[in-house]
Every structure is written in C-alpha cells, then in structure tokens.
C-alpha positions in Angstrom: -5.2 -17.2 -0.2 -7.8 -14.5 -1.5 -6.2 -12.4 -3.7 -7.6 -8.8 -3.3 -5.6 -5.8 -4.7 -5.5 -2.3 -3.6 -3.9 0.9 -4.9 -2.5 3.2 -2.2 0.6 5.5 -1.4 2.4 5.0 1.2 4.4 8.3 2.9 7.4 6.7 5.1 8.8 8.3 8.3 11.9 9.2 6.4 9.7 11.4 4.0 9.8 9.1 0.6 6.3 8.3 -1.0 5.9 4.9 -2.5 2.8 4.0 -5.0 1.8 0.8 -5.5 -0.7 -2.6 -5.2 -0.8 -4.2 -2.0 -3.1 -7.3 -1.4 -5.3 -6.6 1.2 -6.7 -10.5 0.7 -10.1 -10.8 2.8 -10.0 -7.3 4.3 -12.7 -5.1 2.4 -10.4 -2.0 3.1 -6.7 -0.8 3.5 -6.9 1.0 6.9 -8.6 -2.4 8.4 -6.0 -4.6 7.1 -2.9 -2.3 8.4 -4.7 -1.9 11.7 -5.5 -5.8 12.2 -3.0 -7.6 10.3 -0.7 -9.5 12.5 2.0 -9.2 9.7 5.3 -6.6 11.0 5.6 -5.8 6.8 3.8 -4.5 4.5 4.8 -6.2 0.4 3.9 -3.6 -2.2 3.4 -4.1 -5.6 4.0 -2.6 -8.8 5.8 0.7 -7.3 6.0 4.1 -9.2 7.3 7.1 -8.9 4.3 9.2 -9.0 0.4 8.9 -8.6 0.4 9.8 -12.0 2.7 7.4 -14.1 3.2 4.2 -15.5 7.3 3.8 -14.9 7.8 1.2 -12.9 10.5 1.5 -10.7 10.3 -1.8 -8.7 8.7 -5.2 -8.7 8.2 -4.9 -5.3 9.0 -3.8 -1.7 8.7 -4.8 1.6 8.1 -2.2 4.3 8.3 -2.2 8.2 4.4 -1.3 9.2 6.9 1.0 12.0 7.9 2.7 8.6 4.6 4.0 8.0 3.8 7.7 8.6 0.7 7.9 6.9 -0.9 6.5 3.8 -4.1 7.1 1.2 -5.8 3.8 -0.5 -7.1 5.2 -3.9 -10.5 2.2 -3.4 -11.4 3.5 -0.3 -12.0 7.1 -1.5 -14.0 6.0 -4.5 -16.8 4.2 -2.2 -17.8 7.4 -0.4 
C-alpha cells in the first residue's frame, strides 16, 4: 500500500473539529479520495487540538465518512 499523507481538518456534524494526517495512499488529493473511496471511515492521524499546535491529543481516530460536515486539506490549498 502507497503511503501518501495529507494534513486536513475535519468539522463533524456534531460541531467538533479534528486536525490531523490521513493517508490519502494513490489519490493525488483529499476531496478525490473522500468522494471515491469505497471505505464507510475515515483513520486520522496524529490529531490536535488546534491548526496551530503541536499537543497531541490522540494517536488516532476513526470517523464515519456520514460524520463529515465539511473539511479543508492544508496540500490542496498550497498547489493553487
């Protein structure tokens, strides 16, 4: 398996916002593996509590792709 990591925060339905690494593994972006991914979850990485720190607050989680309101991948807005 290709391992491709990708930084990107994750807003859930209930309103909580996760940051972390998820491995998007062939996919060249974020928003193509969530759309085409036959996976139901989504296993993020390295989760903080804010954009802007270090403190890790989990390994990892595992998150229902139902879960997911919306979401920005840091990668994809540094190629445009």
């Amino acid at each position: 398996m290709e391992i491709n990591p990708t930084r990107v925060t994750i807003v859930l339905n209930c309103g909580d916002q996760v940051t972390g690494e998820i491995n998007i593994m062939s996919f060249k972006r974020f928003s193509d593996f969530i759309e085409t991914h036959g996976a139901k979850h989504l296993k993020l990485f390295n989760i903080t509590k804010d954009i802007n720190t270090s403190d890790l607050i989990a390994d990892f989680f595992l998150i229902p792709k139902i879960n997911v309101r919306y979401y920005q991948s840091f990668d994809e807005t540094r190629d445009t």
